[in-house]
C-alpha positions in Angstrom: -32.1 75.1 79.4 -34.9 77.4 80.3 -36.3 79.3 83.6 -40.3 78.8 84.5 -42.1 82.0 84.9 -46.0 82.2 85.6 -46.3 83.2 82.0 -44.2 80.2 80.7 -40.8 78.9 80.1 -38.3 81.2 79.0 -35.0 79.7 77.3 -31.5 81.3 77.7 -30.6 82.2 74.7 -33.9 84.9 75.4 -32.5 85.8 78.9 -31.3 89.4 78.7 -29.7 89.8 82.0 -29.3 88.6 85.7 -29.1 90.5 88.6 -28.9 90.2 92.8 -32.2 92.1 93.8 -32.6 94.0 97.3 -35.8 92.7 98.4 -37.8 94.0 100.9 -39.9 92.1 102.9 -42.6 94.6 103.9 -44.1 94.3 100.2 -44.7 90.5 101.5 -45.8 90.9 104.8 -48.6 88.4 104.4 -48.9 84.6 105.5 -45.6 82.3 105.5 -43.2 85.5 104.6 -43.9 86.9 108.1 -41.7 84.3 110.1 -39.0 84.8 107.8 -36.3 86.9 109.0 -34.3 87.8 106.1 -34.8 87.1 102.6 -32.7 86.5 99.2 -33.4 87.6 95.5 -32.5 87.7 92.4 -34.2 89.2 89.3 -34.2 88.0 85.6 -34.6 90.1 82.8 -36.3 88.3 79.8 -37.8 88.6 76.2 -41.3 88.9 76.3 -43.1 88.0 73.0 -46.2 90.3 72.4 -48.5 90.6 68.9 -47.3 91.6 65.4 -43.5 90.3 66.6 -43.3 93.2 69.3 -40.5 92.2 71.6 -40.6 93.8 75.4 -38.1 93.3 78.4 -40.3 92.3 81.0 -38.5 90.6 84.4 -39.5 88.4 87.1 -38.3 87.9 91.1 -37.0 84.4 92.4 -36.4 85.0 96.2 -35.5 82.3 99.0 -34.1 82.1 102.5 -31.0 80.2 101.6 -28.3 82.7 100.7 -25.6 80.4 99.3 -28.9 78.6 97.2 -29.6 82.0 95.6 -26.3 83.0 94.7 -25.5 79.6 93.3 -28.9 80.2 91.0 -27.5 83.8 89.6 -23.9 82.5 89.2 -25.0 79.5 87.4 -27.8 82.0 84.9 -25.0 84.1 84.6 -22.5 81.5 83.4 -25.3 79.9 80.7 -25.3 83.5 79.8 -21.4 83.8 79.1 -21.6 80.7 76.8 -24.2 82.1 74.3 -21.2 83.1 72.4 -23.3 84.9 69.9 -24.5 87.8 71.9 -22.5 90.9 71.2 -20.2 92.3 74.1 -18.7 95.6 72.5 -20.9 97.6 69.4 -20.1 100.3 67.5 -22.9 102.8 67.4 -23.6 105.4 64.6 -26.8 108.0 65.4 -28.1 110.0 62.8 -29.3 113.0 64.4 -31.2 114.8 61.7 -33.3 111.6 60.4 -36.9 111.4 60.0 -38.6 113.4 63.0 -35.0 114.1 64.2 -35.4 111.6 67.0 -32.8 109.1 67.0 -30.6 110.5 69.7 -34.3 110.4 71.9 -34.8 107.0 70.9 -30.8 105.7 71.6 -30.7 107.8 74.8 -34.2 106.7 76.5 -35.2 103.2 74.8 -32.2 101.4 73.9 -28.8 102.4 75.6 -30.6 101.4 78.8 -31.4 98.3 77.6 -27.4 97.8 76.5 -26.4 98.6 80.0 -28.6 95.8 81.3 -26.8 93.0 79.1 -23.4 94.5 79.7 -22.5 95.7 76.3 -20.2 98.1 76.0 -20.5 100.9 73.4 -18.7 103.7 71.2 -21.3 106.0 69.9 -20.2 108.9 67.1 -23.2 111.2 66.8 -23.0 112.0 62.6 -22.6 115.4 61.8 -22.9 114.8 57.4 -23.8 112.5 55.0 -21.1 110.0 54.8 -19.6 110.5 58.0 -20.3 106.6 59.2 -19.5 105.8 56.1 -15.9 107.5 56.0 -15.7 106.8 59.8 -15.9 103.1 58.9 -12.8 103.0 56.7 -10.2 104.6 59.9 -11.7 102.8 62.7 -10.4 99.4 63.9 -13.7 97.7 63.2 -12.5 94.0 64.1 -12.6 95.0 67.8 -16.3 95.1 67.4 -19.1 92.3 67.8 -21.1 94.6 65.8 -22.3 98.1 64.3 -25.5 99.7 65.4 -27.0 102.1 63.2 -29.9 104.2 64.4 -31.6 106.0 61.6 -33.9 105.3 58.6 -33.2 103.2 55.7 -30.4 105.8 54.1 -28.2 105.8 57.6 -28.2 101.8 57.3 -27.1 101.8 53.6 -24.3 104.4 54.8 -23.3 101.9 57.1 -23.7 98.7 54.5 -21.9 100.8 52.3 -18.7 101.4 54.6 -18.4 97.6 56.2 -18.6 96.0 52.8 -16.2 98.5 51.3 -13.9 98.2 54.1 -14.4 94.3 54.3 -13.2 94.3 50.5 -10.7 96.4 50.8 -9.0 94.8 53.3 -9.4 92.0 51.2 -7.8 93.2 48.1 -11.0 92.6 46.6 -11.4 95.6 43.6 -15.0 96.8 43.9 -15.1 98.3 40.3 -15.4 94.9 39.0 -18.5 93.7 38.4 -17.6 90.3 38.4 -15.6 90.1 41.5 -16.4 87.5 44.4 -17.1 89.2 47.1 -15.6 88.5 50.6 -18.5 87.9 53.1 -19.0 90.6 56.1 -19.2 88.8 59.4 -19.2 91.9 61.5 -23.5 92.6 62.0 -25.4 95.2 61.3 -27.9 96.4 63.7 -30.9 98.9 62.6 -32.5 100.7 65.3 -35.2 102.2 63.6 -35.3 105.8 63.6 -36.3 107.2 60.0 -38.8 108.2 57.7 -38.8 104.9 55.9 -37.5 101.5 57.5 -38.6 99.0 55.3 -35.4 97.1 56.0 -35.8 96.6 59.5 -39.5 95.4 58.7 -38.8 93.3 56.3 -36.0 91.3 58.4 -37.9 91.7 61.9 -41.3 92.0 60.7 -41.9 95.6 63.0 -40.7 98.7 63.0 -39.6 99.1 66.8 -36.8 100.6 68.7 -37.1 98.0 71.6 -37.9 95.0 69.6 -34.7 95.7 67.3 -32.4 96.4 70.5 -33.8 93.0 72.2 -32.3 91.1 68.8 -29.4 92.8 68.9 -28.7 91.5 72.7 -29.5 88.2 72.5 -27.2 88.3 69.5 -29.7 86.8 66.5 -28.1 86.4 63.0 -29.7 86.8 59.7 -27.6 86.2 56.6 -28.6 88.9 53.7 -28.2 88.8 49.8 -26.5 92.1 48.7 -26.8 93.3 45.1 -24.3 95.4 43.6 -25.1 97.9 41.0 -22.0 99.0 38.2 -21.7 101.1 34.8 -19.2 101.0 32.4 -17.4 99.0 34.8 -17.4 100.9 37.5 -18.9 100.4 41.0 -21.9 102.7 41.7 -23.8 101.2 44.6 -24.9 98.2 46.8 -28.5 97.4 46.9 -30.4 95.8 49.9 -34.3 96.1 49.2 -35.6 98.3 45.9 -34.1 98.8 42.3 -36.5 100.6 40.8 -36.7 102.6 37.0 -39.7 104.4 35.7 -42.0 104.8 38.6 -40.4 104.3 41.5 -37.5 106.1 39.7 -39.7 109.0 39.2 -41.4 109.7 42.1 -37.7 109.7 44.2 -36.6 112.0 41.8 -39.5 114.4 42.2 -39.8 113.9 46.2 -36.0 115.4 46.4 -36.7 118.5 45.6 -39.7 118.2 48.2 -37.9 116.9 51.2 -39.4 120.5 52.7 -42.3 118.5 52.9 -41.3 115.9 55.6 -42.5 112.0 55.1 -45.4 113.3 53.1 -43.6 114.3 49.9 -43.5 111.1 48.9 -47.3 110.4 48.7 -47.5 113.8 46.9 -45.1 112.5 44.2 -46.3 109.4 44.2 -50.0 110.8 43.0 -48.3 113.2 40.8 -45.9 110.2 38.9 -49.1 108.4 38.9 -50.5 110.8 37.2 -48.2 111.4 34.6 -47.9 108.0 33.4 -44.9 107.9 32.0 -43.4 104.9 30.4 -39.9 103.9 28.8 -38.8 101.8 26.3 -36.0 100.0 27.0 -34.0 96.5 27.1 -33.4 94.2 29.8 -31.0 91.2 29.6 -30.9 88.6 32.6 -29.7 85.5 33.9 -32.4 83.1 35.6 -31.4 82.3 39.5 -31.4 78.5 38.4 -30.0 77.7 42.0 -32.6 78.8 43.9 -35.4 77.1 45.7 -39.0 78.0 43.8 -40.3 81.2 42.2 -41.9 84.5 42.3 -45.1 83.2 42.2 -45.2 81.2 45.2 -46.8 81.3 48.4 -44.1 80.6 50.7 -42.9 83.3 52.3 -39.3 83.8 53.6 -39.4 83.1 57.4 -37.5 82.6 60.7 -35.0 79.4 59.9 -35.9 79.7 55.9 -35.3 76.3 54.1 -36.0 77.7 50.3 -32.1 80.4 51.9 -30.3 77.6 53.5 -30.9 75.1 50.2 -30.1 78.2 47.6 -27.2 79.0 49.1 -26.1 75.3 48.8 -27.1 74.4 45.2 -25.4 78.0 44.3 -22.5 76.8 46.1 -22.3 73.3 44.0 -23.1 74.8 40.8 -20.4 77.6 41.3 -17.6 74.5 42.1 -19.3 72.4 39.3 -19.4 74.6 36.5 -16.8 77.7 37.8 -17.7 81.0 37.6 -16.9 82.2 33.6 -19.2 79.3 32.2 -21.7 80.6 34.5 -21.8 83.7 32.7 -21.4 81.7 29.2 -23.9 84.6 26.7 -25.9 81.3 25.7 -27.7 81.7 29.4 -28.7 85.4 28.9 -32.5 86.1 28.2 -33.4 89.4 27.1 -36.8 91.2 27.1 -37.5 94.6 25.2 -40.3 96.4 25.6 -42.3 99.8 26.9 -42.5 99.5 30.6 -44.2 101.4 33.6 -41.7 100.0 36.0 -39.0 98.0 36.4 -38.1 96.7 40.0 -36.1 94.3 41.0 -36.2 93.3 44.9 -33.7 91.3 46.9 -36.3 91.1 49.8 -40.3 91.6 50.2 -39.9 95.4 51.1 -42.9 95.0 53.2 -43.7 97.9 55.2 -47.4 99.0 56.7 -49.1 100.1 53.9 -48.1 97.2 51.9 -47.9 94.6 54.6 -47.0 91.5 51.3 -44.5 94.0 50.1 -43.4 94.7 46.0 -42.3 90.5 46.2 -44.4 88.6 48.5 -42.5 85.6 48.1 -39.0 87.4 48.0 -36.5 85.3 49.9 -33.5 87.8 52.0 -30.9 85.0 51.5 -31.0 82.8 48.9 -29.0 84.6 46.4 -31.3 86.1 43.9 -33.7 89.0 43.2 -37.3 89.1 41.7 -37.1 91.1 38.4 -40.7 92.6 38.1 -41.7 94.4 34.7 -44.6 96.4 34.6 -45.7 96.9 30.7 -47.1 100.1 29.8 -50.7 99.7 30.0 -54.0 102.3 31.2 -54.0 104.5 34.4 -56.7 102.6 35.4 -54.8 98.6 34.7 -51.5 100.4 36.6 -53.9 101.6 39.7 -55.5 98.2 40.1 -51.9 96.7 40.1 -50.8 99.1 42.6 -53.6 98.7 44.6 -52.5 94.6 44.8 -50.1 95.6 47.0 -52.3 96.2 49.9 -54.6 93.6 49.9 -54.0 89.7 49.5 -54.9 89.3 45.7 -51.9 88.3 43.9 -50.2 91.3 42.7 -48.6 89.6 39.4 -51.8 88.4 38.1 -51.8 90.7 35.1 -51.1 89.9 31.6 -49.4 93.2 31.5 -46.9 92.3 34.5 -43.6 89.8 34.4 -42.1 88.8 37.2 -38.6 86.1 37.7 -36.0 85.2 39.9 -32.8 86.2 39.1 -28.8 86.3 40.0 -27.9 89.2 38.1 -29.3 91.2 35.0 -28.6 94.4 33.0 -30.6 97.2 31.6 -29.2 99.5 29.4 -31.0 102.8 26.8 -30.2 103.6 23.0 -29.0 107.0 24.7 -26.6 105.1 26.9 -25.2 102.6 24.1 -24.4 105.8 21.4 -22.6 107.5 24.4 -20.7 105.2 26.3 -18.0 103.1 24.5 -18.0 100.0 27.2 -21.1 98.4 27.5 -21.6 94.7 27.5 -23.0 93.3 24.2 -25.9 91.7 25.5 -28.9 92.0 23.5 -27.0 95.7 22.7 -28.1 96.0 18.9 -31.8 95.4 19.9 -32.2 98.7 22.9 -34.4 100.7 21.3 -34.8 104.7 22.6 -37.0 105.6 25.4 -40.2 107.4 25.0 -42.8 109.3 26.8 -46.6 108.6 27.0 -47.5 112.1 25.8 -50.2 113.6 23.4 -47.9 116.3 22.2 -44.5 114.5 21.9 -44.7 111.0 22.0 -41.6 110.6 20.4 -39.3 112.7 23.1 -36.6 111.0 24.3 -36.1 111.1 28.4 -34.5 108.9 30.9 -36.2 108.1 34.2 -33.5 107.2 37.7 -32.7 104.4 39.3 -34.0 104.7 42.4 -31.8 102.3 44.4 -32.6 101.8 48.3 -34.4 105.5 48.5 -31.1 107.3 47.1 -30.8 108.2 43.0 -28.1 106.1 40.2 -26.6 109.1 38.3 -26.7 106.0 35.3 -29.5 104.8 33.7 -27.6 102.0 32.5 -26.5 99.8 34.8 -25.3 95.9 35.5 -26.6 94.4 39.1 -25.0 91.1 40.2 -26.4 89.2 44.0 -24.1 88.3 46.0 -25.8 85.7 47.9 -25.6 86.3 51.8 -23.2 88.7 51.6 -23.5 90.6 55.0 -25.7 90.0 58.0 -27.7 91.1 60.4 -29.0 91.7 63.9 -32.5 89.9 63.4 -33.6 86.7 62.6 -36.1 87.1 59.9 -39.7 86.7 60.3 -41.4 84.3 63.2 -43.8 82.1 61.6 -45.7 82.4 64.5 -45.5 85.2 66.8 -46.9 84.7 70.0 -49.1 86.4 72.0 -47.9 88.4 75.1 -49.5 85.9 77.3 -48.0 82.8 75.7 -44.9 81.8 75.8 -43.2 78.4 74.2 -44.6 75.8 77.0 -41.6 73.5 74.9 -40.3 70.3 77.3 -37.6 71.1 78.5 -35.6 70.3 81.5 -35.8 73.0 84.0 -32.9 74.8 85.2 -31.4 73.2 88.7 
């Protein structure tokens, strides 16, 4: 079902809320509404589609003279409302009061909790006072009461978040998180990101903007996208959960260097990303991986992952037949390793795009958010000059792996480990482990020096160097509903046949 407006027709399930309106007939004193003694209205509250997938709340008035007609019309919206039995009713919200421009109890207060009220969702907001406070809070509350939890902050407040529901989720699954080859037991509780941060390349990449509005409209009209989480171990023991970026060497480097900058606001990260640029270091190193055979084409491609995504929903199933075909220890059979050694500039691997404004592709154009793999990229040492025309790739249309100095593949889990790593720790998987050579430095004076870069994993530093990353294909979800293929303009809404309501 769907209600005509001017602009349109506008489905239910894009209906935020329905309400009895006073009217008052002196703003229609004109023509036929004169001889009309009393009149009745009611107002709907609706998505409205604008450009570069910018969601408003826009409304319109129905009004007649028949008072039993118009409250049959705003009982009957507000029953088709009831049965859209994905739309949250109670969330959870966490603020994070001192991200980016220290504006997310602004943006809550004046754009979205407003917009909550409309649809009737009730909330319980906890204001975070320290780093891991959501986190912690996570493990004590009685999250299953929820429909959701709303975090409003950059891309660290949502990994605090990610990083309490999962852990919780497994916990109360008797699931051990240290193990790195434990199944994970799926979140169904989502996440909503109300973007508030220095960096939201999450929210982009899933909703394709970075808006407070548009992100609170998903969350109301209850959208669902499924998400691949990777998780990140040493030595057999649980370090992290990663979302977006795994990155060594240069992306490594320059989150390393910004965090002693943070002084600097958003704009310490272009100063350390010229300055790693400019140092051009490079490390020599060993990857060993295990090729994402399940899933639906490659790297390469030029399908992106959109709204509905076909390559996700196929993965997931061919992962699922392959895991009940073959079980999960033949799967990891040493015969299906590959390993690489080299001297490499970077090494990224991405579970979505990480598109953000200045790189609208992203790192992995054709990354896919749920279809259980990640795109390994290896950038081989090569000149300044080679490096800056790759780097430059990522904000214009050419294709970004078209290097003879850059690999790229789709995996389900790899490993990266450093000669310093495998003569100190005792536990380390034998992979390719004879052949990890030492890491070196591109520098006149000492090109011998041994030096680690960090793992940069979602914008927060790996204390490890060596680490093991499995994906766990669609392993939490969120408010959003990936990328429309085609957004619409403001002025356009779906003119789709259907049968109009009463």
């Amino acid at each position: 079902s769907c209600v005509h407006t001017e602009n349109g027709s506008v489905p239910i399930s894009e209906i935020i809320a329905v309400e009895e309106t006073e009217f008052n007939k002196k703003q229609h004193n004109i023509g036929r509404w004169q001889k009309m003694a009393k009149l009745h209205a009611f107002t709907v509250y609706y998505v409205k589609k604008a450009r570069n997938h910018r969601w408003r709340c826009s409304d319109v008035t129905f009004w007649c003279v028949d008072e039993h007609l118009c409250n049959q019309w705003i009982q009957t919206l507000k029953e088709l409302l009831e049965m859209q039995k994905s739309r949250p009713k109670q969330l959870l919200v966490y603020i994070n009061p001192y991200g980016g421009k220290r504006q997310g109890k602004r943006i809550y207060e004046q754009k979205v909790a407003p917009l909550f009220s409309l649809a009737s969702i009730s909330t319980d907001v906890v204001i975070t006072e320290h780093a891991n406070h959501a986190k912690d809070n996570l493990f004590e509350v009685n999250i299953y009461k929820y429909d959701g939890v709303v975090c409003v902050g950059g891309d660290g407040m949502f990994s605090e978040v990610m990083h309490g529901l999962i852990g919780r989720t497994q916990k109360d699954s008797g699931i051990d998180q240290n193990n790195p080859k434990a199944s994970l037991v799926q979140c169904n509780i989502r996440i909503g990101i109300i973007p508030a941060g220095s960096t939201d390349c999450i929210c982009y990449s899933t909703v394709g903007i970075s808006d407070p509005v548009t992100s609170a409209l998903h969350i109301i009209v209850g959208d669902c996208q499924p998400l691949d989480v990777s998780s990140v171990h040493h030595n057999n023991t649980f370090l992290k959960y990663s979302v977006s970026l795994l990155g060594y060497g240069f992306y490594g480097d320059i989150l390393k260097d910004s965090e002693k900058k943070r002084w600097m606001g958003p704009m310490r990260y272009d100063y350390s990303g010229f300055k790693t640029f400019l140092s051009h270091h490079y490390y020599e190193g060993t990857i060993a991986y295990q090729p994402a055979k399940h899933a639906l084409g490659s790297p390469r491609d030029k399908e992106s992952c959109r709204t509905g995504c076909y390559t996700c929903k196929k993965s997931k199933k061919q992962l699922a037949e392959q895991q009940k075909e073959c079980g999960l220890k033949h799967e990891e059979g040493e015969e299906e390793w590959k390993v690489i050694k080299g001297k490499f500039l970077a090494i990224n691997a991405v579970n979505m795009s990480c598109a953000c404004p200045r790189s609208p592709k992203g790192l992995s154009p054709a990354a896919h958010l749920a279809d259980g793999s990640a795109d390994l990229i290896l950038v081989r040492k090569c000149s300044r000059f080679d490096f800056l025309r790759y780097l430059v790739r990522h904000t214009n249309q050419d294709d970004q792996f078209d290097f003879p100095f850059v690999d790229v593949y789709r995996v389900k889990c790899f490993q990266f480990t450093s000669k310093l790593s495998e003569d100190n720790e005792s536990n380390v998987m034998d992979i390719g482990k004879k052949r990890f050579g030492q890491f070196c430095r591109d520098h006149p004076a000492c090109c011998c020096n041994i030096v680690n870069s960090t793992w940069n994993c979602d914008g927060e530093t790996l204390d490890s160097s060596a680490i093991e990353v499995r994906v766990h294909c669609q392993l939490m979800k969120l408010f959003a509903r990936g990328i429309e293929e085609n957004c619409k303009d403001e002025a356009a809404y779906s003119q789709s046949s259907v049968e109009q309501l009463l």
